[in-house]
C-alpha positions in Angstrom: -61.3 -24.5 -7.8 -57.8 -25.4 -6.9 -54.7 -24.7 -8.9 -53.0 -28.7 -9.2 -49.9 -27.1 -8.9 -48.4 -24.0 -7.6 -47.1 -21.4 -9.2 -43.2 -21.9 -8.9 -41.0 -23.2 -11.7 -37.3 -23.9 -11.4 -35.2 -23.5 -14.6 -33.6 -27.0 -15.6 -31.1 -27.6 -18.7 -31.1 -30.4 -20.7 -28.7 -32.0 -23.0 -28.5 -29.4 -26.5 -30.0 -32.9 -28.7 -32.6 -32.7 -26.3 -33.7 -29.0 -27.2 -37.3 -28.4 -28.1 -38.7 -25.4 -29.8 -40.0 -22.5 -27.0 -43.3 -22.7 -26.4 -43.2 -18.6 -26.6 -41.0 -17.8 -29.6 -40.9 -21.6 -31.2 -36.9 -21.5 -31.5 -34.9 -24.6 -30.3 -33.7 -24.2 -26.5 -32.2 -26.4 -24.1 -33.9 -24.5 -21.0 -36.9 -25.9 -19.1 -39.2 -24.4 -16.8 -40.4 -27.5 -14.4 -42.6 -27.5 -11.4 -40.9 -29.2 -8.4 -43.9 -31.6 -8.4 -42.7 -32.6 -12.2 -46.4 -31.6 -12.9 -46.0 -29.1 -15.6 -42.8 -28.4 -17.6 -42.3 -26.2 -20.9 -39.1 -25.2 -22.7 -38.2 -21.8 -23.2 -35.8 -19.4 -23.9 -33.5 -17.2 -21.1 -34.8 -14.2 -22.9 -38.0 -14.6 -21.9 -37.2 -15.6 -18.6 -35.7 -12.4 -18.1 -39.3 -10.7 -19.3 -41.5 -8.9 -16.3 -44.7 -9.7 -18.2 -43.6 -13.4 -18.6 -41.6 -14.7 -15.3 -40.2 -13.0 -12.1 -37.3 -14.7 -10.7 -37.8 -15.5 -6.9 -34.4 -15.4 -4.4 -35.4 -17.7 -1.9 -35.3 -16.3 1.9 -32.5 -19.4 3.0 -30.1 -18.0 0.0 -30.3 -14.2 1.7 -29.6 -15.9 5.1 -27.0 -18.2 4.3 -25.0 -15.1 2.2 -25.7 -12.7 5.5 -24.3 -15.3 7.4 -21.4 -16.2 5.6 -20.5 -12.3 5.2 -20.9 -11.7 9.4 -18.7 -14.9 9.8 -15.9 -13.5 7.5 -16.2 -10.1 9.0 -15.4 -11.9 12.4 -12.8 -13.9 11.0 -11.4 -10.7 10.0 -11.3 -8.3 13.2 -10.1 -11.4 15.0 -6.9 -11.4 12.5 -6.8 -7.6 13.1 -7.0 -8.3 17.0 -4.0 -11.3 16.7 -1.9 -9.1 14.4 -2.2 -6.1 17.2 -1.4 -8.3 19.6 1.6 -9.4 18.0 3.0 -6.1 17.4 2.5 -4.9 20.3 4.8 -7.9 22.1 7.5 -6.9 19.8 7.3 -3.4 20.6 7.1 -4.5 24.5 10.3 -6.4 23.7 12.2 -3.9 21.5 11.6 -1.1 24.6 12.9 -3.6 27.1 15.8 -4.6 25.4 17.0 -1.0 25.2 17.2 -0.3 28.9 18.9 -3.2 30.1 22.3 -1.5 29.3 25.0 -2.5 26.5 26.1 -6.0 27.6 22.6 -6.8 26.5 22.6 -4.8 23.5 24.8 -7.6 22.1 22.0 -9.4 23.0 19.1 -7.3 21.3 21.2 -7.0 18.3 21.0 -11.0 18.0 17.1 -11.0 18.8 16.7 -8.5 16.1 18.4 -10.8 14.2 16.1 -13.6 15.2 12.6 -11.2 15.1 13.9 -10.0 11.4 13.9 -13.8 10.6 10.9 -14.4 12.1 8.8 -11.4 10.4 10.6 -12.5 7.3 8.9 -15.9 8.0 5.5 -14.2 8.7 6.0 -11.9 6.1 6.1 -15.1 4.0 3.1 -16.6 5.8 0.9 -13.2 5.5 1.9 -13.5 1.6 0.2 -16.7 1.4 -2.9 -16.0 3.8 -3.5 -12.8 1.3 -3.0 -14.8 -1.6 -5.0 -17.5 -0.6 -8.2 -15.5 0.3 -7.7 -13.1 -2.8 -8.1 -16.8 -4.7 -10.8 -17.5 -2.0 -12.7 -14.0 -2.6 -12.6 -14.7 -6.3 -13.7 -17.9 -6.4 -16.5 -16.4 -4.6 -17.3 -13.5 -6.5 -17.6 -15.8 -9.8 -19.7 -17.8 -7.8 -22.0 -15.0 -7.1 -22.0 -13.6 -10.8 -23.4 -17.1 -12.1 -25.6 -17.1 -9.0 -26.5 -13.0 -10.3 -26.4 -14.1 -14.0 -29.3 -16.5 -14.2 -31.8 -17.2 -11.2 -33.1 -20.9 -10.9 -36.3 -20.6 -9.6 -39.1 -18.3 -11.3 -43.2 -17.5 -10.8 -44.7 -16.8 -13.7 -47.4 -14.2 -14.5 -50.8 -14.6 -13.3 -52.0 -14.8 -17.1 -49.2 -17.1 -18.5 -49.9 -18.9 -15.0 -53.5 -19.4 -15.8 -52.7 -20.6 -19.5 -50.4 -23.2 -18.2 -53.1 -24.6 -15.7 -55.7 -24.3 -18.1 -53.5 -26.3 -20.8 -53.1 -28.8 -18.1 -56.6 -30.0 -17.3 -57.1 -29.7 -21.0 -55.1 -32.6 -21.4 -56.1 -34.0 -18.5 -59.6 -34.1 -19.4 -58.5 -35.7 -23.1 -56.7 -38.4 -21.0 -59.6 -39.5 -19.4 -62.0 -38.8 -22.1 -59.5 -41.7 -24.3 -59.6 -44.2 -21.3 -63.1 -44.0 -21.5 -63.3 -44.9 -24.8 -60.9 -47.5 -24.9 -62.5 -49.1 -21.4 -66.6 -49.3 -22.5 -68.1 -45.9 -22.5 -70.4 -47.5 -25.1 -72.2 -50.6 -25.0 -70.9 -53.7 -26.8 -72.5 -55.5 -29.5 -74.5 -58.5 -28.2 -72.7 -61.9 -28.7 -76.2 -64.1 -28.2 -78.6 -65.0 -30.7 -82.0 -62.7 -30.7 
């Protein structure tokens, strides 16, 4: 016979006056366990979320892709600063080595494009202090992220016994359900109205 649901619950909180007792442990908790078909739902603690016999948390196979992909997009992101920054120093160099054998009418010259290049890295100096600061910010913004995303997985399958219990608890009151509408819509017959 056919589950009516599947085994995958994701972990929903509700407001803290909503909290119910857990259906394990019977203390109040503001955590849910919900099918995505808002079949089945039960409250329970993290604690037993976090139990092998009870739950396994699932990472889902789009999560691993987008963080590969996001970690091979920075890693390009970052030889291609490495490449630019090369670049750049190497000009300078180019330029320092060329201003030195032109002779010393020019090294008037140099003297005043040092000038300018010590402005200018004193500009980029400025610029690089900003970049790194920014993606420190950026990297730890991230890294929180992840923690929270580490901390407490969303989406669990539960053990093949707790599984069972949960479907068998379902048709139970399924079955009640219909059992009451048949009562209340003529399972017996009514009392005849005419005379005999």
């Amino acid at each position: 016979m056919a589950t009516p649901f599947q085994n995958t619950y994701h972990l929903r909180k509700v407001a803290d006056t909503s909290s119910k007792p857990c259906t394990v442990c019977y203390k109040h908790t503001p955590q849910v366990l919900i099918t995505p078909d808002k079949k089945d739902f039960f409250y329970v603690c993290l604690s037993h979320t976090r139990d092998r016999g009870f739950a396994t948390a699932v990472v889902t196979a789009t999560q691993e892709e987008t963080e590969s992909a996001r970690k091979a997009r920075e890693e390009k992101e970052l030889e291609a600063e490495v490449e630019r920054v090369k670049k750049e120093f190497l000009e300078k160099e180019k330029r320092k080595k060329e201003g030195k054998g032109k002779g010393k009418d020019k090294e008037k010259e140099g003297e005043e494009e040092k000038k300018k290049e010590e402005k200018e890295k004193g500009d980029e100096e400025v610029k690089d202090d900003e970049e790194a600061r920014k993606k420190k910010e950026k990297e730890e913004e991230e890294e929180k992220e992840k923690e929270k995303k580490n901390e407490e997985p969303r989406i669990f399958t539960l053990h093949k016994i707790v599984f069972e219990s949960r479907v068998r608890r379902y048709r139970q009151v399924q079955l009640a359900k219909l059992n009451q509408d048949r009562l209340r819509n003529g399972a017996f017959p009514s009392v005849p109205t005419g005379s005999p």
